[in-house]
C-alpha positions as CSV (number, residue, x, y, z in Angstrom):
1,X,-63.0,-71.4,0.8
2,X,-62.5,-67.7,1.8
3,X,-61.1,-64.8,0.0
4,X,-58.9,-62.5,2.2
5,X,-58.2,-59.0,1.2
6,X,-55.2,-57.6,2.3
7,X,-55.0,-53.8,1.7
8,X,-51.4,-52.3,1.6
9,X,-50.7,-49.0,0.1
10,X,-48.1,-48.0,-2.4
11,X,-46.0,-45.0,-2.2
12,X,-44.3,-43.2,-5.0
13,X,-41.9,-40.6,-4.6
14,X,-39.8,-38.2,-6.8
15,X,-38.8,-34.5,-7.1
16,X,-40.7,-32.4,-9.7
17,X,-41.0,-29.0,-9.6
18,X,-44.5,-27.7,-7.8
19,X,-45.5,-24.1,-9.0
20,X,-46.9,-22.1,-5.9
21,X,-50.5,-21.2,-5.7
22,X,-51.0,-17.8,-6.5
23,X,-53.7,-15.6,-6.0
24,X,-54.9,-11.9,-6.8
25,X,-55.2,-9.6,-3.2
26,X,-58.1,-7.6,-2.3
27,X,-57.8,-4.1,-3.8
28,X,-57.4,-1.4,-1.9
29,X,-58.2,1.7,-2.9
30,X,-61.5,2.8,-5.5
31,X,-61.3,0.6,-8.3
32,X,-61.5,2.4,-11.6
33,X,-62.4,1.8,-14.8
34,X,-59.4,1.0,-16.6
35,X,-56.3,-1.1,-15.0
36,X,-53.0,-2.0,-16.1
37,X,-50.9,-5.0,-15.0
38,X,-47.2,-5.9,-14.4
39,X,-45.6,-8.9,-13.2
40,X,-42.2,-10.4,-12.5
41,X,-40.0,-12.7,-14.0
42,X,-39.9,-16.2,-12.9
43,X,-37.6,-16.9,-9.6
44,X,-38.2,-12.8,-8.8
45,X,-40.4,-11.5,-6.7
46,X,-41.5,-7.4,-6.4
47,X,-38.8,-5.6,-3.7
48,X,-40.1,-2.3,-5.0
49,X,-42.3,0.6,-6.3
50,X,-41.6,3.4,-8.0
51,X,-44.2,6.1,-8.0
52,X,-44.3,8.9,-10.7
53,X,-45.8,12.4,-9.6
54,X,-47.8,15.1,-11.5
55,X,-49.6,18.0,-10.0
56,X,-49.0,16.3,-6.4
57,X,-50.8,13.2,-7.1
58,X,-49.9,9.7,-8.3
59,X,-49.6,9.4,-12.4
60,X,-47.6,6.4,-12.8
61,X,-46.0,3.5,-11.3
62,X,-43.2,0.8,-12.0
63,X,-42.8,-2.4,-10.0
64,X,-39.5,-3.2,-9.7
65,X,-38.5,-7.2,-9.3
66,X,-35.4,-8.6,-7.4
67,X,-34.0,-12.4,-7.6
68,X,-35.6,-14.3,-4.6
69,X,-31.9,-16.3,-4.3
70,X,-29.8,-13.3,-5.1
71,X,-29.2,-9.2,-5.5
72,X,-29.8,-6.7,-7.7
73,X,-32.8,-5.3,-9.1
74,X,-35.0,-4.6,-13.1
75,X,-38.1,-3.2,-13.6
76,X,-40.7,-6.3,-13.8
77,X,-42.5,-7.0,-16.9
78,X,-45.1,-4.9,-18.1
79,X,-45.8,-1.7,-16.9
80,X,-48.8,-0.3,-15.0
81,X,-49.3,3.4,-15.7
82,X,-51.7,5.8,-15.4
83,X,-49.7,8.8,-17.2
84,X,-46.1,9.6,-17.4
85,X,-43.4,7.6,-16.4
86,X,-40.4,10.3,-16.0
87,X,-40.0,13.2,-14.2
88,X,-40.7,13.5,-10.3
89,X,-40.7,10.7,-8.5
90,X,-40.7,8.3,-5.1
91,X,-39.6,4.9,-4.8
92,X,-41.0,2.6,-1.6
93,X,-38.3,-0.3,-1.2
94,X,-39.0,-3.3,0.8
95,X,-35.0,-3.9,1.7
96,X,-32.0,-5.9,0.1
97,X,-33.7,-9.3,0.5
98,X,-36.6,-8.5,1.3
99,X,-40.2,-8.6,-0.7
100,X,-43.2,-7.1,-0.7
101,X,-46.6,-8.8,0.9
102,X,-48.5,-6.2,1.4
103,X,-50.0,-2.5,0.1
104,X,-51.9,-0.1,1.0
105,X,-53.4,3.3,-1.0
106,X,-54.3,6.7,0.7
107,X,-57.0,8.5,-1.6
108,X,-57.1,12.2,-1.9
109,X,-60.6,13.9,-1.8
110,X,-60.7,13.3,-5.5
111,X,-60.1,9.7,-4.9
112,X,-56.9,9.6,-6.6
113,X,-53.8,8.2,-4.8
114,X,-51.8,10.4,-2.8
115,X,-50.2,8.0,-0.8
116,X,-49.0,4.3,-0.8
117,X,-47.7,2.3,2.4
118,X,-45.6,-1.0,1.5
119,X,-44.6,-3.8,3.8
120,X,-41.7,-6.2,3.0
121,X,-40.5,-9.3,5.3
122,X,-37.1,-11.2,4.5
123,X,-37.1,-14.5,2.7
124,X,-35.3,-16.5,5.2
125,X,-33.5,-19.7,3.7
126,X,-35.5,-21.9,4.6
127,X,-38.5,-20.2,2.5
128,X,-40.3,-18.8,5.4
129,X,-40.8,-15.3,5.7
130,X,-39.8,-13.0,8.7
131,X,-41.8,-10.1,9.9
132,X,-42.7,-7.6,7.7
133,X,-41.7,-3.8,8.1
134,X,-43.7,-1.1,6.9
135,X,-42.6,2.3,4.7
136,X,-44.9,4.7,3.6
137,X,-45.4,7.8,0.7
138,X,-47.9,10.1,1.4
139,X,-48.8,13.4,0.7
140,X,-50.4,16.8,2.4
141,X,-53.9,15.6,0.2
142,X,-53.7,12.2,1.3
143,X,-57.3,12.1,3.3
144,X,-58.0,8.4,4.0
145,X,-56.0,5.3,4.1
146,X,-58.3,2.2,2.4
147,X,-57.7,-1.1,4.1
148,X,-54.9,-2.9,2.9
149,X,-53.7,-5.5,-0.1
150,X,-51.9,-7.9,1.4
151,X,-50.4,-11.7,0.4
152,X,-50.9,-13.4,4.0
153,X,-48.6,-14.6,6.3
154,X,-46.7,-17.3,3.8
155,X,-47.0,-15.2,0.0
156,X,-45.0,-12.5,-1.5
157,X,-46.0,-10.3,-4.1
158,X,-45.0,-10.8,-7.8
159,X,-47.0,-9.0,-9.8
160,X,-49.5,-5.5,-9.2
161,X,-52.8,-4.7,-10.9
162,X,-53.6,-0.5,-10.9
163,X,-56.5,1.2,-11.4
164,X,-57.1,4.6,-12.5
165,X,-59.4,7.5,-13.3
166,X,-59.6,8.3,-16.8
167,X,-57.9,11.5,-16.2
168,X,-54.5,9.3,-15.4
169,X,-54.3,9.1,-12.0
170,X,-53.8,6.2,-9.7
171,X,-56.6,5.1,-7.6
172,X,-56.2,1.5,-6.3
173,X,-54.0,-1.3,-6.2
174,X,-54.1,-5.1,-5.5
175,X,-51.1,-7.8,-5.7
176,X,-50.4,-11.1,-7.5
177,X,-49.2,-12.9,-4.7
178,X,-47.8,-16.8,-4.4
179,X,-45.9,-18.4,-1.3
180,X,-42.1,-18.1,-2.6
């Protein structure tokens, strides 16, 4: 007598929810010392940042989330400062629905941050992403741009880690990014 095996495969299937992969960006930027970090909500992603000015160079910053199925805007959670957070400031925004998937910091000769570039791409509805655009900050010190932070071609950035001198100001920054 002979035993036949007869392989067959089983399938399950169901809906559950799958949180994204996320990863940290490259920084870009001198990393400092000291860092701070700030991240958004869950279901938001970051549409904008909000940099505070002293002495013409970068003392603070404020990410600022948006709903990835909806409008309107709130400060994400945390903060990442380097100083003050009042006063002069310049706010980079990717766009009503649109998020940001890339950075990138322009150092003065001190190293600190005297400008910031920020690309955001539309979340199309089927979770895709269209091209990004690019807006920029920068100021008459701003010496060198750094190579850039950026999510990838599928992720969206949800949360920003800063670094900064101990003096207070910014010097590099690198993003929290998942796929939305």
């Amino acid at each position: 007598m002979r035993t036949v095996v007869i392989p067959f495969l089983l399938s399950l299937s169901w809906s559950v929810p799958v949180l994204a992969a996320e990863r940290w960006s490259n920084a870009t930027g001198p990393v400092g010392a000291a860092s701070g970090v700030s991240v958004a909500a869950e279901g938001h992603a970051l549409r904008k940042v909000r940099l505070y000015l002293e002495d013409g160079q970068v003392a603070g910053l404020r990410a600022v989330e948006a709903p990835l199925g909806g409008f309107g805007v709130r400060y994400a959670e945390g903060e990442v400062l380097a100083g003050r957070r009042w006063g002069d400031f310049r706010t980079l925004d990717a766009g009503e629905g649109r998020f940001v998937t890339g950075l990138q910091v322009c150092s003065g000769p001190d190293g600190a941050l005297r400008g910031l570039r920020l690309w955001g791409a539309p979340l199309r509805r089927d979770g895709t992403l269209g091209p990004a655009a690019p807006s920029e900050i920068a100021g008459p010190a701003c010496a060198r741009w750094h190579p850039p932070a950026l999510c990838g071609r599928e992720g969206i950035a949800w949360g920003v880690k800063a670094w900064y001198q101990p003096g207070g100001a910014l010097t590099a920054l690198a993003l929290r990014c998942r796929q939305p």
